[in-house]
C-alpha positions as CSV (number, residue, x, y, z in Angstrom):
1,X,0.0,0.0,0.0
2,X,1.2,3.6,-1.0
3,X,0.9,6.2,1.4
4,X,2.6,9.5,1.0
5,X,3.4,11.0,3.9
6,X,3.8,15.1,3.5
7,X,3.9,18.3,6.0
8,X,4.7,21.7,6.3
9,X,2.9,23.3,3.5
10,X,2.4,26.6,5.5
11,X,0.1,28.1,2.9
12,X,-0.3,31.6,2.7
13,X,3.8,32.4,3.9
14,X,5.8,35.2,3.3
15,X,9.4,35.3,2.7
16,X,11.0,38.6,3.5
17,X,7.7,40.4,1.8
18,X,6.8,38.3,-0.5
19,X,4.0,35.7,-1.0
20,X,4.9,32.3,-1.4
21,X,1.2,31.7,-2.1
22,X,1.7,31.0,-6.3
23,X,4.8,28.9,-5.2
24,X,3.2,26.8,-3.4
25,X,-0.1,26.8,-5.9
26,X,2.6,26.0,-8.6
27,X,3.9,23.0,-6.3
28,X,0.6,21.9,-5.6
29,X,-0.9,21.5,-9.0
30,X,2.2,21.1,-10.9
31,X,3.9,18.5,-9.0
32,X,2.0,17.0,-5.9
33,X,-1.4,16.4,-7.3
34,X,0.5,15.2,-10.6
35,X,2.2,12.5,-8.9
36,X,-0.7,11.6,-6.9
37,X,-2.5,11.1,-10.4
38,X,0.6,9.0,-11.5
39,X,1.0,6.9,-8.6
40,X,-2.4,6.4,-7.0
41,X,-1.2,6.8,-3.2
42,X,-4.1,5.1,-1.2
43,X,-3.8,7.9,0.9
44,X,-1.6,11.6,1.9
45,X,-0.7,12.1,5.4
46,X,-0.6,15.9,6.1
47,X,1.3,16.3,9.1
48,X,0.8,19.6,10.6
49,X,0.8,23.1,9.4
50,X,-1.3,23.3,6.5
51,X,-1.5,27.4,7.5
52,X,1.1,29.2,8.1
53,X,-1.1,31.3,10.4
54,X,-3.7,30.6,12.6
55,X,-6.3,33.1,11.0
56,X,-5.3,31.7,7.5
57,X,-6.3,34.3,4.6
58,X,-8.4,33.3,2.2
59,X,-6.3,33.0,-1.0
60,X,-4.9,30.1,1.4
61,X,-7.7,28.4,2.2
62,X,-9.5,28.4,-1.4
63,X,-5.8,26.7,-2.4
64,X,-6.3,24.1,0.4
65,X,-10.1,23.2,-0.5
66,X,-8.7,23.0,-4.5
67,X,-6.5,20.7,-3.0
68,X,-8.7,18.5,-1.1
69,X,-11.5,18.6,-4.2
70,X,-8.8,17.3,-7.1
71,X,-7.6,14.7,-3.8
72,X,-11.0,13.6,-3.5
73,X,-12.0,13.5,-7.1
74,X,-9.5,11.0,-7.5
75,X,-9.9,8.5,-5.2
76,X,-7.3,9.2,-2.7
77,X,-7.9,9.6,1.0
78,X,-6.6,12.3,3.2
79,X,-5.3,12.3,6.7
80,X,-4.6,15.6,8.4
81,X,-3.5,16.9,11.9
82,X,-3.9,20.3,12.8
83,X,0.1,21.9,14.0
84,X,0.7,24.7,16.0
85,X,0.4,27.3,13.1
86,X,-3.0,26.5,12.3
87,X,-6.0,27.3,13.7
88,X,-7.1,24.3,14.9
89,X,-11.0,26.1,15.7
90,X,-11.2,27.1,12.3
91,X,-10.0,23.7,10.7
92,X,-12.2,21.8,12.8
93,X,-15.4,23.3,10.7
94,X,-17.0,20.9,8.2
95,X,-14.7,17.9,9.4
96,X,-17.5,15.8,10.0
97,X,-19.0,16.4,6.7
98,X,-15.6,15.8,5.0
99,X,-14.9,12.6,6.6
100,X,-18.1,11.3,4.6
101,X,-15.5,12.1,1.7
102,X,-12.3,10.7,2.8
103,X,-11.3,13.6,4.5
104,X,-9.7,13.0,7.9
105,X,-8.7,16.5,10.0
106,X,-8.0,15.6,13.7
107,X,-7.7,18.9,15.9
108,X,-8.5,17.4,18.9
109,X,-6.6,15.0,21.3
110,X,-9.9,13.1,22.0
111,X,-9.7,12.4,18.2
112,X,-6.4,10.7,18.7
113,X,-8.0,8.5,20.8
114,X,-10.4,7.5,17.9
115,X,-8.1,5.3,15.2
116,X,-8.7,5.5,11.5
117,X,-8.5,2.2,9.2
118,X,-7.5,2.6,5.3
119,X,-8.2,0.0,3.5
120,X,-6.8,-0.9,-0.2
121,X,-6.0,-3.9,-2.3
122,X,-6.6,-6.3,0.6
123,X,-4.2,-4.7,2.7
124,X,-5.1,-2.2,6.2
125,X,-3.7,-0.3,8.1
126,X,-4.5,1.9,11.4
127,X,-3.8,5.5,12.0
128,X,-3.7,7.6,15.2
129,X,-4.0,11.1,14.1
130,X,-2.2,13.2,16.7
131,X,-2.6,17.1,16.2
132,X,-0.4,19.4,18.2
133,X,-0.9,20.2,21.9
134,X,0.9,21.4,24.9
135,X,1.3,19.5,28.2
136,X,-1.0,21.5,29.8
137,X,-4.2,20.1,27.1
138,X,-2.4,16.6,27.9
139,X,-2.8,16.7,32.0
140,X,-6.2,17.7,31.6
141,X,-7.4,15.3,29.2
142,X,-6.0,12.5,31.1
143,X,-6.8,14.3,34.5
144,X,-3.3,13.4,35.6
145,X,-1.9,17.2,36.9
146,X,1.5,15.5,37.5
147,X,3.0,15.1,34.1
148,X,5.7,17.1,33.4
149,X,7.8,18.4,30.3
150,X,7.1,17.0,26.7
151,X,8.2,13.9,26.8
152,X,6.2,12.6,29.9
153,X,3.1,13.9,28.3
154,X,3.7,12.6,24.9
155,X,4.5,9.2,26.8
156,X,1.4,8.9,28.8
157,X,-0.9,10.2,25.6
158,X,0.7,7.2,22.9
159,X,0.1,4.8,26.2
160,X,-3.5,5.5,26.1
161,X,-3.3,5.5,21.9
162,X,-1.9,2.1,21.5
163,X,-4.4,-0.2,23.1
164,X,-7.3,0.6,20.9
165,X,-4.8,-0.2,17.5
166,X,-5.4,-3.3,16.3
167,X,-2.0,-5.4,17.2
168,X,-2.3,-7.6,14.0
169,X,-2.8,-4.7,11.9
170,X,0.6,-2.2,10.9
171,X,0.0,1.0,13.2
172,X,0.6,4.7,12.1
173,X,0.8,7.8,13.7
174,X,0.7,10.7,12.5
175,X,2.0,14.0,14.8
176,X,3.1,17.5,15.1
177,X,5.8,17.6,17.7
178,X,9.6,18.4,17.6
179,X,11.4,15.4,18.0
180,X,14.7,15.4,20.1
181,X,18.2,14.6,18.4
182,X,16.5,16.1,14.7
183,X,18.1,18.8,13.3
184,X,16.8,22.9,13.0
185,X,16.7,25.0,9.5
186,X,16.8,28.5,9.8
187,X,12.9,29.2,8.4
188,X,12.1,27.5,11.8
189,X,14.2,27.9,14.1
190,X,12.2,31.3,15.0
191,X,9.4,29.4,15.8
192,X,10.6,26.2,16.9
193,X,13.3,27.1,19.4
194,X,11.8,27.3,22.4
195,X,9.5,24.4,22.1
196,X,10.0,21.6,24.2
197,X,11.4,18.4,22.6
198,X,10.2,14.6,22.7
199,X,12.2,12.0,23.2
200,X,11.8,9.6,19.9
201,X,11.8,6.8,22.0
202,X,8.4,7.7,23.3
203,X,7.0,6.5,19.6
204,X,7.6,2.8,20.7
205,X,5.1,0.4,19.5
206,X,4.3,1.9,16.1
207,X,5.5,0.8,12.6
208,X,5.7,4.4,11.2
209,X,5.2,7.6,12.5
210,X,4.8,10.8,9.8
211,X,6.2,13.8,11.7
212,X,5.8,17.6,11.4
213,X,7.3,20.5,12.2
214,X,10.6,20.7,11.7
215,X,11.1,21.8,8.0
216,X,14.1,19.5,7.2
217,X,13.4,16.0,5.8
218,X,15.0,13.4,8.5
219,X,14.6,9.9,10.6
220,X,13.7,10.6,14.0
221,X,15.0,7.7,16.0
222,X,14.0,4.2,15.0
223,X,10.3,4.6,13.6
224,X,9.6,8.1,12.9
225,X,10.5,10.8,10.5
226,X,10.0,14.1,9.3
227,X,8.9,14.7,5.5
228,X,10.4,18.2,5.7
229,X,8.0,21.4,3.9
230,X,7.6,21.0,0.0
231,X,9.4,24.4,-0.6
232,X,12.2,26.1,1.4
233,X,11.4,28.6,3.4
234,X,14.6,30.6,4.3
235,X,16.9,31.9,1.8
236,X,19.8,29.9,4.0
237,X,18.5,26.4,3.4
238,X,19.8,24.1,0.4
């Protein structure tokens, strides 16, 4: 089964002015949704940060839903997690309606609790769709007020994730999260510096995990890695 996994579109950026926006329309329609046509992916994994702000403009989000219609329209089903640029509020309307069309958004950690099954050719597979969230939204959903620091609360969430996936089936998750040991660009670095890091040994358990975040493409420990943005974001990065 094909999956592609991708993150980091931050639709709607500016680089020192300038709109990426008909960049990233020019990547999306001339080479994403072209190989998706080519290769018939049974589904795309959006990891994060579709916006690159939380009150996206509009010229963003009518390229997103273009997006998602030519996605739809051929067959392929989607799998998005809000990140910590969108606005996960504003993402979260018509994602009921959409998921009657394929379209998963998860912007919610009770939704993480809820796996997804993609089916295709005789082969499935489960996904945990894990949008970003601070340790604070952690303690209270579990109601546990001593968890501390990134890792612990990432820990704690994926131990309450991995006993409703289905043991005999390959298990995916899908998350927004800067991962300890990976490496910084510079069109992040602003952003990203102070956040607090996971240990990639907290991803136990699961045969892949599609990361975003960090804008640099990378393995994160054993299981997990980051597909890096589509376009380069700083005028520093190769």
């Amino acid at each position: 089964m094909l999956i592609y996994h991708t993150s980091d579109w931050h639709l709607g950026r500016m680089l020192y002015g300038r709109s990426l926006l008909s960049d990233q329309e020019h990547f999306l329609y001339n080479v994403f949704l072209p190989a998706v046509e080519r290769e018939h992916p049974a589904g795309v994994i959006i990891a994060g940060d579709i916006y690159d702000r939380q009150v996206a403009a509009i010229e963003a989000i009518r390229l997103f839903d273009g997006v998602l219609d030519r996605l739809v329209n051929l067959g392929c089903k989607v799998f998005a997690v809000s990140g910590n640029h969108d606005g996960a509020g504003r993402m979260a309307i018509m994602k009921s309606a959409l998921r009657r069309s394929g379209v998963y958004i998860a912007t919610t950690l009770e939704e993480a609790m809820e796996p997804v099954t993609l089916s295709e050719g005789g082969e499935t597979v489960q996904l945990a769709l894990l949008p970003y969230c601070d340790p604070a939204a952690v303690r209270d959903l579990l109601c546990d007020s001593d968890l501390r620091g990134e890792t612990a609360c990432m820990g704690a969430l994926l131990d309450r994730i991995r006993p409703k996936l289905d043991p005999k089936l390959p298990r995916l998750l899908v998350a927004h999260c800067f991962a300890a040991g990976a490496s910084l660009s510079d069109s992040e670095s602003v952003f990203v510096g102070g956040s607090g890091q996971v240990s990639p040994e907290v991803f136990a358990g699961f045969d892949y995990v599609a990361l975003g975040h960090l804008h640099g493409p990378q393995p994160a420990g054993e299981n997990a890695r980051y597909s890096g943005s589509p376009l380069k974001y700083s005028i520093g990065e190769a």
